[in-house]
VOMIBA-308459 format. One record per residue (C-alpha): residue in one letter; x, y, z. Coordinates in nm, 4 decimals, decimal comma, always signed. Example, Ala and Ser with C-alpha at 12.3 -4.5 7.8 and 13.67 -1.06 7.14 Angstrom:
2
<'a'; <+1,2300; -0,4500; +0,7800>>
<'s'; <+1,3670; -0,1060; +0,7140>>
// end
This chain:
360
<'x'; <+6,2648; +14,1095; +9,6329>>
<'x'; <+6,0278; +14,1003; +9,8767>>
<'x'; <+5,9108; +14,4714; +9,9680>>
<'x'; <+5,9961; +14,6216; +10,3098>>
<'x'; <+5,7068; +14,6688; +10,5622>>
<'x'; <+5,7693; +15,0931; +10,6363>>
<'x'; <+5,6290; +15,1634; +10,8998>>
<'x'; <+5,8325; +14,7927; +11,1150>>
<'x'; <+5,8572; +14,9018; +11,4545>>
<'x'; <+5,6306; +15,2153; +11,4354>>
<'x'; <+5,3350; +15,2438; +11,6250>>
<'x'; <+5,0370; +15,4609; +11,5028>>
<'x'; <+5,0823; +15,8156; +11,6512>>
<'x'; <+4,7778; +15,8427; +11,9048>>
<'x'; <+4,7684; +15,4735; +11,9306>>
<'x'; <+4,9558; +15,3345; +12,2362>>
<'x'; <+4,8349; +15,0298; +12,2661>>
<'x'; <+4,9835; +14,9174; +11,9784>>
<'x'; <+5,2964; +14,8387; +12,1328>>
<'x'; <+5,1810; +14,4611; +12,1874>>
<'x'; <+5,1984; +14,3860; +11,8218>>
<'x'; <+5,5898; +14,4010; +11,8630>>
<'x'; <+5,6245; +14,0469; +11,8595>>
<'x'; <+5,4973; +14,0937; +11,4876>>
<'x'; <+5,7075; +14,3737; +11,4047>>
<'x'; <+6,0056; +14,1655; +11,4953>>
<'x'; <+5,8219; +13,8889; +11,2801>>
<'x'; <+5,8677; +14,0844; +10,9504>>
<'x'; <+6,1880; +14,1779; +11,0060>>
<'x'; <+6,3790; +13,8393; +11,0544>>
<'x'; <+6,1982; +13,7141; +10,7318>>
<'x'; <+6,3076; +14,0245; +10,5201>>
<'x'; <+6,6516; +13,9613; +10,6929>>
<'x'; <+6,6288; +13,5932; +10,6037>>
<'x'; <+6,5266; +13,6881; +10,2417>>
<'x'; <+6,7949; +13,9258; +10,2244>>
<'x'; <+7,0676; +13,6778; +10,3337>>
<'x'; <+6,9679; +13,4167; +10,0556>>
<'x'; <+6,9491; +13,6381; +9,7835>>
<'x'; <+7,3704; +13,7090; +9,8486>>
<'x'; <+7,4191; +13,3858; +9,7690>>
<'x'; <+7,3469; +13,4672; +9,4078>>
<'x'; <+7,4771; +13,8170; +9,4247>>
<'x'; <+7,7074; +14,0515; +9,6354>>
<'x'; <+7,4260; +14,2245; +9,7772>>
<'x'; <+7,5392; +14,5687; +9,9489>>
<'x'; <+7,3256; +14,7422; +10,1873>>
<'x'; <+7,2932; +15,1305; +10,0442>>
<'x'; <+7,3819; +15,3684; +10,3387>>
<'x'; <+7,3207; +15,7695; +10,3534>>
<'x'; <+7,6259; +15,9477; +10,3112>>
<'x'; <+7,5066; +16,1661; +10,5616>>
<'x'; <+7,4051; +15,8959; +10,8626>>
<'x'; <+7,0583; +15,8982; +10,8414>>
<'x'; <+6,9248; +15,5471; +10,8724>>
<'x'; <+6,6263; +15,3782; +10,8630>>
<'x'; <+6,7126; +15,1305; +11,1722>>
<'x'; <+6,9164; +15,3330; +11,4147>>
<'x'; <+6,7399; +15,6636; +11,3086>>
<'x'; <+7,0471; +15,8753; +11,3987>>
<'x'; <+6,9642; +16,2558; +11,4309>>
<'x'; <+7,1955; +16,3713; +11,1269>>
<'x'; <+7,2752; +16,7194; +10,9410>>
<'x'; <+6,9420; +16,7915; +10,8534>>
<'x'; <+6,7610; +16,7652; +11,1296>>
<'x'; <+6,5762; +16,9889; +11,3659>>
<'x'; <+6,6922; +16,9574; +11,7126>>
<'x'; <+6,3825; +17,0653; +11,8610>>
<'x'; <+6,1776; +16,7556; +11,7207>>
<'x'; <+6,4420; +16,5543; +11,5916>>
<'x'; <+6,2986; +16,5062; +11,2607>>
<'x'; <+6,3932; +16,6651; +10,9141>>
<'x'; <+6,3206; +17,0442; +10,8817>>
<'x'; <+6,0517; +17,1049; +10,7894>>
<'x'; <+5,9797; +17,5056; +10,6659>>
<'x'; <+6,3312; +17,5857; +10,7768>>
<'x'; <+6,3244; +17,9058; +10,9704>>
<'x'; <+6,6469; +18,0923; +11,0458>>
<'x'; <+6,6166; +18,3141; +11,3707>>
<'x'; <+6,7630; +18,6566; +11,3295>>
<'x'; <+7,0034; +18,7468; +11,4340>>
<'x'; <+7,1888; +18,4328; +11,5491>>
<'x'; <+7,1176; +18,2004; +11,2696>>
<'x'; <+7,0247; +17,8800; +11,3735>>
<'x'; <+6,8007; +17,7002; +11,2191>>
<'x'; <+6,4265; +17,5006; +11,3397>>
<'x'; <+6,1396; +17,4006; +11,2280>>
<'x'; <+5,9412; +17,6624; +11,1401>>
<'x'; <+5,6636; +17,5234; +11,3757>>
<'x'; <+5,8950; +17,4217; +11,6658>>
<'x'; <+6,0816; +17,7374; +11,6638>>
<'x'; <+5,7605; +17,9460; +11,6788>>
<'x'; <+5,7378; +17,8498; +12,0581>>
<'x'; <+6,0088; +18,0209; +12,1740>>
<'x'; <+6,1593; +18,3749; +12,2024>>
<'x'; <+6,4346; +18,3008; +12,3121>>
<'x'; <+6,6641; +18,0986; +12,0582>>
<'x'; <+6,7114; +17,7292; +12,2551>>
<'x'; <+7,0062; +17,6825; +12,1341>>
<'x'; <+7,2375; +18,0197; +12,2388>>
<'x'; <+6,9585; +18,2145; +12,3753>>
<'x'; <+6,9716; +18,5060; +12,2048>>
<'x'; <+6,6891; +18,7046; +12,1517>>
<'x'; <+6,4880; +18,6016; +11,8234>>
<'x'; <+6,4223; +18,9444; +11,6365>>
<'x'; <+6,2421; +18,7919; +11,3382>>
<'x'; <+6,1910; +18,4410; +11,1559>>
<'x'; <+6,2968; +18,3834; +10,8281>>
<'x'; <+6,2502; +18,1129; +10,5821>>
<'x'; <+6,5450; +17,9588; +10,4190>>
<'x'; <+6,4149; +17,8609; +10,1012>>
<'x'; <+6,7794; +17,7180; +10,0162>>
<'x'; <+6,7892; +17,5128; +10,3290>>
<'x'; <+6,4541; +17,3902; +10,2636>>
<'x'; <+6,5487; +17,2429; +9,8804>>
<'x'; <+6,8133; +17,0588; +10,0075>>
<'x'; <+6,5879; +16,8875; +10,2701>>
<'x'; <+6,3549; +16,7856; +10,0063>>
<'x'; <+6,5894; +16,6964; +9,7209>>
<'x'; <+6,7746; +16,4573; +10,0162>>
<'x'; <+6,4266; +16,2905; +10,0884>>
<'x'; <+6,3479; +16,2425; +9,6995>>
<'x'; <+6,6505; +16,1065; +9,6458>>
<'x'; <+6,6750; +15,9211; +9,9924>>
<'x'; <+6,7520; +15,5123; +9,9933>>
<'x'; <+6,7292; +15,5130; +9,6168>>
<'x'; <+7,1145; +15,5157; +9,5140>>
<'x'; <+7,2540; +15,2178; +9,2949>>
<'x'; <+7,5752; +15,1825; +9,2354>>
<'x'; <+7,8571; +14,9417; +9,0446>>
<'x'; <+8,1502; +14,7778; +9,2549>>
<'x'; <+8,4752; +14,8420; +9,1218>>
<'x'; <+8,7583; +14,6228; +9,2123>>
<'x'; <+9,1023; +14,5063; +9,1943>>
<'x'; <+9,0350; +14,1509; +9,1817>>
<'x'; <+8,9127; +14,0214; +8,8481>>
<'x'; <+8,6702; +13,7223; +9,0186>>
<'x'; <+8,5234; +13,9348; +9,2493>>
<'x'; <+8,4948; +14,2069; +8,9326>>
<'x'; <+8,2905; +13,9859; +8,7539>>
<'x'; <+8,0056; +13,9300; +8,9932>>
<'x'; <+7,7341; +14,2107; +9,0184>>
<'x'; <+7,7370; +14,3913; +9,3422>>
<'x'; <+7,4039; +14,5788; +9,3474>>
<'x'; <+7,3103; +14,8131; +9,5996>>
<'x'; <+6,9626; +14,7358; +9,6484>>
<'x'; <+6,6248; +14,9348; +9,5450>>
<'x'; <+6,4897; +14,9918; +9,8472>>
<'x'; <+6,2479; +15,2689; +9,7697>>
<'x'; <+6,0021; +15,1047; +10,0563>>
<'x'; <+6,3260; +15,1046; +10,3563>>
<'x'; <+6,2248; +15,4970; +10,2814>>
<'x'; <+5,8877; +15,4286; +10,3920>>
<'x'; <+6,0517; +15,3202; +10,7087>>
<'x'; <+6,2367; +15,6568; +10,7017>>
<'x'; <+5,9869; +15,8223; +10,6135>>
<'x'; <+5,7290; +15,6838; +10,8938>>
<'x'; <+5,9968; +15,7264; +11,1940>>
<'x'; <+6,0602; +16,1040; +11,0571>>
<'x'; <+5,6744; +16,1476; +11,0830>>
<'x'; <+5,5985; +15,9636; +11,4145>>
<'x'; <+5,9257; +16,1977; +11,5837>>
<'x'; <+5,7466; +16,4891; +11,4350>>
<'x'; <+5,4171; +16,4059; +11,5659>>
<'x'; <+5,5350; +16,3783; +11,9060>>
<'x'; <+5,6757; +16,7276; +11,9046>>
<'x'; <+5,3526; +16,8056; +11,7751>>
<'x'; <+5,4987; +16,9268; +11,4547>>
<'x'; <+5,2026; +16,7852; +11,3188>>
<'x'; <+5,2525; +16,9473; +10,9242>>
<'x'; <+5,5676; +16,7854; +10,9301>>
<'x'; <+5,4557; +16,4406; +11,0169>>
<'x'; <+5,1292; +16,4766; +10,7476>>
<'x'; <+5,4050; +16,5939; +10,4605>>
<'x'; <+5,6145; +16,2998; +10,5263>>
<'x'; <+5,3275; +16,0117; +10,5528>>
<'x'; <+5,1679; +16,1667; +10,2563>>
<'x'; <+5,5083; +16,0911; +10,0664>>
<'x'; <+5,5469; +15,7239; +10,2246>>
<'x'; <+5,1811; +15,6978; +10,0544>>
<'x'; <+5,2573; +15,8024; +9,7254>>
<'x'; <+5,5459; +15,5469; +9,7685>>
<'x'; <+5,3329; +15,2591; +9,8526>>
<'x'; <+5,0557; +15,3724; +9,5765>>
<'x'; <+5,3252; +15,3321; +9,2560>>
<'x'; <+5,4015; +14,9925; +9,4258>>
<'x'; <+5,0871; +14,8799; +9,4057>>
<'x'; <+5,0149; +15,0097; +9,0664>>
<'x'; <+5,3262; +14,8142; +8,9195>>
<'x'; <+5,2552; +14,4922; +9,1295>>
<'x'; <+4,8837; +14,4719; +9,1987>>
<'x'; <+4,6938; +14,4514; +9,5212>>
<'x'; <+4,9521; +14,2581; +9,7168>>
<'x'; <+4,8056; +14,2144; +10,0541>>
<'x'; <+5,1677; +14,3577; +10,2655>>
<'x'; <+5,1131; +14,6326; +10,0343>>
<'x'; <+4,7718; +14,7308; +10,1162>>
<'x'; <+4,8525; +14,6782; +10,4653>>
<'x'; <+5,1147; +14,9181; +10,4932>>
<'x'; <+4,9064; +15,1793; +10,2781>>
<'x'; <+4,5900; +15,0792; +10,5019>>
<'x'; <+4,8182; +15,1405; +10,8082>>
<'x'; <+4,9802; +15,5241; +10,6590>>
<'x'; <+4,6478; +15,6501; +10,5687>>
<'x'; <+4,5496; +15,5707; +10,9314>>
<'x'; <+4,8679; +15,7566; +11,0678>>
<'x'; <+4,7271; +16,0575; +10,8245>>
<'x'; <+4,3778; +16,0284; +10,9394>>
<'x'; <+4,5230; +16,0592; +11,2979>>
<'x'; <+4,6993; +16,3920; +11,1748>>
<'x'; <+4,4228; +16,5382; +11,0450>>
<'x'; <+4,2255; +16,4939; +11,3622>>
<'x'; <+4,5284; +16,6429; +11,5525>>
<'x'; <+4,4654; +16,9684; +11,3341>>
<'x'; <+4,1114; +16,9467; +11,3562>>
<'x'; <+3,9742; +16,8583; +11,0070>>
<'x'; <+3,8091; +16,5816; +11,1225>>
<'x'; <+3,6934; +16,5470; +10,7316>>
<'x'; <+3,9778; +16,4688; +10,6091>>
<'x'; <+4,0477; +16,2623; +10,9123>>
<'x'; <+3,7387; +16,0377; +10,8275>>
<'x'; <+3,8046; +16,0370; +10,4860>>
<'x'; <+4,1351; +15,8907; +10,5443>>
<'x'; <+4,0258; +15,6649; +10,8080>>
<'x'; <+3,7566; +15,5501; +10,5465>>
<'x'; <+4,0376; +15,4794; +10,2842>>
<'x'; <+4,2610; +15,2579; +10,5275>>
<'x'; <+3,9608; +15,0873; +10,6346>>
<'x'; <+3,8650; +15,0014; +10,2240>>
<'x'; <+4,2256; +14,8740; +10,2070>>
<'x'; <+4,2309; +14,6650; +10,5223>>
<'x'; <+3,9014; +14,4973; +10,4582>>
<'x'; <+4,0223; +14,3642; +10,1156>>
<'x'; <+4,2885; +14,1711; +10,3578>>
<'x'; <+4,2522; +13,8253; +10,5091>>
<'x'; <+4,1796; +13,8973; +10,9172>>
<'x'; <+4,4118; +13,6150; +11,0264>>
<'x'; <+4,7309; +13,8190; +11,0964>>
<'x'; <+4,7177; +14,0640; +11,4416>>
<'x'; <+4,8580; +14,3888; +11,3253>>
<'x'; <+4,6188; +14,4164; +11,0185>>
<'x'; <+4,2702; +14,3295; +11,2502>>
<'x'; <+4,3963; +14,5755; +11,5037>>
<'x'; <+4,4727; +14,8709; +11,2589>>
<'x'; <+4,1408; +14,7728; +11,0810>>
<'x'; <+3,9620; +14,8029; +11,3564>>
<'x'; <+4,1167; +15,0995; +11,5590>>
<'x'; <+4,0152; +15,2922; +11,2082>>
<'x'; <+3,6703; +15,1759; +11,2463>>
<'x'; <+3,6465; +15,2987; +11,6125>>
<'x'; <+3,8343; +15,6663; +11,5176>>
<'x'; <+3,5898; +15,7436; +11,2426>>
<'x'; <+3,3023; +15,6133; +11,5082>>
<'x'; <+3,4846; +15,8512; +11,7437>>
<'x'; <+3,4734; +16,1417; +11,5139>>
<'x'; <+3,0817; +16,0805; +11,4092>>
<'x'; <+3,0339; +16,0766; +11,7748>>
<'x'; <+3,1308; +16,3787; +11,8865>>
<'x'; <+2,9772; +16,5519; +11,5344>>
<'x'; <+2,6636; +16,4397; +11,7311>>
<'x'; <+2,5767; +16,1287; +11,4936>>
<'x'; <+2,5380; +15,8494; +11,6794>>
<'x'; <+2,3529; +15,6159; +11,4917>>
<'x'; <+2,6477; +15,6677; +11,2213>>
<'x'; <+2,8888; +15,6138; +11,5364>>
<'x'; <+2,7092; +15,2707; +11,6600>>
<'x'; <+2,7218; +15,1361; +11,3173>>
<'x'; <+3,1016; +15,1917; +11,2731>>
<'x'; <+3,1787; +15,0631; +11,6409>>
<'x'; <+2,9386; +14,7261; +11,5317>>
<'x'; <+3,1886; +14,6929; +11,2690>>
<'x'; <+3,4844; +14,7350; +11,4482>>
<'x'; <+3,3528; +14,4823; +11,7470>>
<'x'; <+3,2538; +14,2113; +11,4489>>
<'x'; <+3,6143; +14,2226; +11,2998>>
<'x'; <+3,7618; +14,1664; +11,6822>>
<'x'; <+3,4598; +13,9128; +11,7339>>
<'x'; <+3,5948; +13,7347; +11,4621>>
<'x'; <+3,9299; +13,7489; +11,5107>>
<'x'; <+3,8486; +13,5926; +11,8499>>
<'x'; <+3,7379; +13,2279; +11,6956>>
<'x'; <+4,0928; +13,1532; +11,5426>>
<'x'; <+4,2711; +13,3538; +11,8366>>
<'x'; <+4,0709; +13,3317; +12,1952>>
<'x'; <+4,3674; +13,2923; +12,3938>>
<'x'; <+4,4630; +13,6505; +12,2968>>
<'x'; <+4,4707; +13,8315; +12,6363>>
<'x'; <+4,4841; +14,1624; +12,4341>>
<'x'; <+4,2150; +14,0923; +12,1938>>
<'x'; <+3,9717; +13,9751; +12,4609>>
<'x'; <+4,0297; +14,3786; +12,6032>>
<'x'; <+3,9907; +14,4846; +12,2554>>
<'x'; <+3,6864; +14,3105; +12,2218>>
<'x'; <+3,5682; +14,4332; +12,5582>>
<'x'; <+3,6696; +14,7847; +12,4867>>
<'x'; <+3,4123; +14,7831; +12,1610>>
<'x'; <+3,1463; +14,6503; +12,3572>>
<'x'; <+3,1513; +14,9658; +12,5819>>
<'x'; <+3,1858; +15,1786; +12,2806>>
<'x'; <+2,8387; +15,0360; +12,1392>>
<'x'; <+2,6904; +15,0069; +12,4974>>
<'x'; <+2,7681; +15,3884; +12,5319>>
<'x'; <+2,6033; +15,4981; +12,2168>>
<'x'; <+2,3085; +15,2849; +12,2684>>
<'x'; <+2,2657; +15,4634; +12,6478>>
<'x'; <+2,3036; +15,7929; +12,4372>>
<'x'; <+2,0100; +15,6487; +12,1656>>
<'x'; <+1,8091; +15,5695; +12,4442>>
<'x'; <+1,8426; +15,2036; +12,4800>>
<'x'; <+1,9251; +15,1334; +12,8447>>
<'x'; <+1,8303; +14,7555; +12,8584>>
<'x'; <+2,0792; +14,7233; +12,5355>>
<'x'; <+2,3756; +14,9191; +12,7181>>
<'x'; <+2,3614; +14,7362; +13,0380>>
<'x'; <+2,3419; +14,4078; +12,8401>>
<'x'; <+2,6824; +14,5280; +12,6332>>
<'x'; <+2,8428; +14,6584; +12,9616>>
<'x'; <+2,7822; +14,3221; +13,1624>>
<'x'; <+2,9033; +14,1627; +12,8861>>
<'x'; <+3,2250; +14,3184; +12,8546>>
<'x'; <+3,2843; +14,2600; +13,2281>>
<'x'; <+3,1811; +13,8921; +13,2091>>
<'x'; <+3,4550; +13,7969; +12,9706>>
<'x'; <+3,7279; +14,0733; +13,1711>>
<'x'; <+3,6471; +13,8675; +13,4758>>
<'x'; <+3,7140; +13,5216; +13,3145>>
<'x'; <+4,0021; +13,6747; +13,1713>>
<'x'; <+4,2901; +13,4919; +13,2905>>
<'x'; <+4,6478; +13,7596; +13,2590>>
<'x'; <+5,0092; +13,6210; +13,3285>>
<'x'; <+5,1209; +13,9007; +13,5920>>
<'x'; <+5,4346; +13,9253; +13,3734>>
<'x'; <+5,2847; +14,1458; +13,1252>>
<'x'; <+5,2504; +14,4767; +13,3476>>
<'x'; <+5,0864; +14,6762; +13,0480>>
<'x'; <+4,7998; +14,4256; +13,0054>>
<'x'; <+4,7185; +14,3367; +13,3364>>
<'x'; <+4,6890; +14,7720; +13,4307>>
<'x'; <+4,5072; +14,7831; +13,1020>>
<'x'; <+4,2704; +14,5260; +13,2136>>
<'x'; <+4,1985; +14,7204; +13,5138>>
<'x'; <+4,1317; +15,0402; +13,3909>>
<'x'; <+3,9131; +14,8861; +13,1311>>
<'x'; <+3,7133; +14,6885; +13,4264>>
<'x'; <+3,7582; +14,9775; +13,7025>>
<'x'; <+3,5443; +15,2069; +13,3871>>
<'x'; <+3,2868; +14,9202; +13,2715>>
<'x'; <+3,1899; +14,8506; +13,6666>>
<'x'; <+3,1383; +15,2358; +13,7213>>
<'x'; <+2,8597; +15,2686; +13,4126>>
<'x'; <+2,6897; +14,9334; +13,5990>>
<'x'; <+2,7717; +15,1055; +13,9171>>
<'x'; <+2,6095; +15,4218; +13,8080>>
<'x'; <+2,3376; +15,3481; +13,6820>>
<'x'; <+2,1932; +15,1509; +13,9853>>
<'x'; <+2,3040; +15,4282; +14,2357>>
<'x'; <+2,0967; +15,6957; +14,0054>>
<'x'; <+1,7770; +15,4047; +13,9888>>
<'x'; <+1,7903; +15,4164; +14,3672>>
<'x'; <+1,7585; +15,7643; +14,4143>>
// end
């Protein structure tokens, strides 16, 4: 069987833009769906659901979960004296419990609560079981509840991105790091498959982005780093795997930036423009590449103004506006055309700028 993209659906935590790959989310899951289908023929395939109604499509908030965040507990912490239960970070923010609002006297952990959280997520989408039934034809055929240790990815991922929203950002780190050992024992049983080292390439991203959110920004790099060694081994003709490879790129040539190394930062935003650059030959009639692409010209064209080069920033800043202005956007798509606005409205003002401070 074909393993199950985890993170379908899910967009990178600090990454908004990535809601235009959708159309390729949607891709991957009618051709698992399709696979799945033709494989009953042979079998009575059963799709495995939690006893306890969490799912990894409708992502139900179920038994476990902490209503602050709406993701599983995570260092479950009982307030005293009314009982109820949070996340130990979510509840931390309050003194007053949210959900009777009693006065919170004290925290505690519940240790007990806590081992039944994590013994449900090790044991999560990973339940076989035999069909038993009355009629002897139907007996004989093997109903197998699929193996879908990778739909826990999914589970995994969505628990994460809910956490990281809430900015229960411990919680969304423990649960990508698990969806990563997940994805690493698949690739050590079936080689470098290249939807496998996507969606590894794509979590260690997600953790990168968590690291940066508690400011280690060296683990952050060295996680970027990692996706980006993944991603590169990859074939750049397929949207969501250029766009996460080069967002990666541009985070650790964010991070080097503000460390005050920007030589380190030009060379990483060069790579990340040359993988949208080429991307562009087989796709130039991508409205949202082109903006990519313009976006990483203004990246370089603002480290080489900090370097010193002005002639070499203007000439990356006109540019960028050149192509935004041939850039041709069905007014339909609301997100691309504002996009392409702000991105224009910003590389006009560094032009703009520049000429007014010349003057002076």
């Amino acid at each position: 069987m074909t393993p199950v993209c985890p993170f379908v659906k899910v967009a990178r935590p600090d990454d908004a833009s990535s809601k235009r790959s959708s159309d390729n989310h949607c891709k991957y899951a009618a051709e698992h769906e399709n696979e799945a289908k033709s494989e009953s023929f042979d079998s009575a395939t059963i799709e495995p659901k939690c006893p306890l109604g969490y799912d990894s499509r409708s992502f139900k908030i179920g038994p476990l979960s902490c209503v602050l965040c709406q993701a599983l507990l995570f260092e479950s912490s009982k307030c005293v004296p009314c009982s109820h239960i949070f996340c130990k970070v979510c509840i931390s923010r309050f003194k007053d419990c949210p959900l009777c609002g009693a006065d919170i006297e004290k925290i505690e952990f519940d240790e007990e609560l806590q081992k039944v959280v994590d013994k449900f997520i090790d044991g999560h989408a990973r339940i076989k079981r035999s069909n038993v039934s009355n009629d002897s034809e139907e007996a004989d055929k093997p109903v197998i509840y699929e193996d879908v240790s990778l739909e826990r990815g999914a589970f995994l991922v969505k628990q994460a991105m809910r956490a990281f929203r809430a900015q229960n950002v411990e919680s969304a780190k423990s649960r990508l790091s698990l969806c990563a050992v997940d994805i690493r024992e698949q690739l050590k049983e079936s080689g470098n498959k290249p939807e496998l080292c996507s969606q590894l390439g794509a979590v260690l991203g997600m953790l990168g982005d968590c690291c940066r959110a508690l400011g280690d920004a060296k683990s952050a790099v060295t996680y970027f780093e990692e996706s980006v060694e993944f991603l590169s081994q990859l074939p750049n003709e397929d949207m969501e795997i250029i766009h996460t490879l080069s967002v990666s790129l541009n985070k650790i040539g964010d991070l080097k930036y503000y460390d005050g190394d920007l030589q380190a930062s030009r060379n990483y935003y060069f790579r990340s423009l040359d993988v949208r650059r080429d991307a562009m030959k087989n796709l130039s009639d991508s409205a949202s590449l082109s903006l990519d692409v313009a976006v990483s010209l203004a990246k370089v064209a603002d480290v080489d103004r900090g370097l010193g080069d002005e002639e070499g920033a203007i000439a990356g800043f006109r540019e960028a506006i050149n192509m935004l202005d041939s850039l041709k956007i069905d007014s339909s798509q609301v997100a691309l055309v504002q996009r392409h606005q702000s991105v224009l409205e910003f590389l006009n003002s560094q032009i703009v700028g520049k000429q007014v401070d010349e003057t002076k």
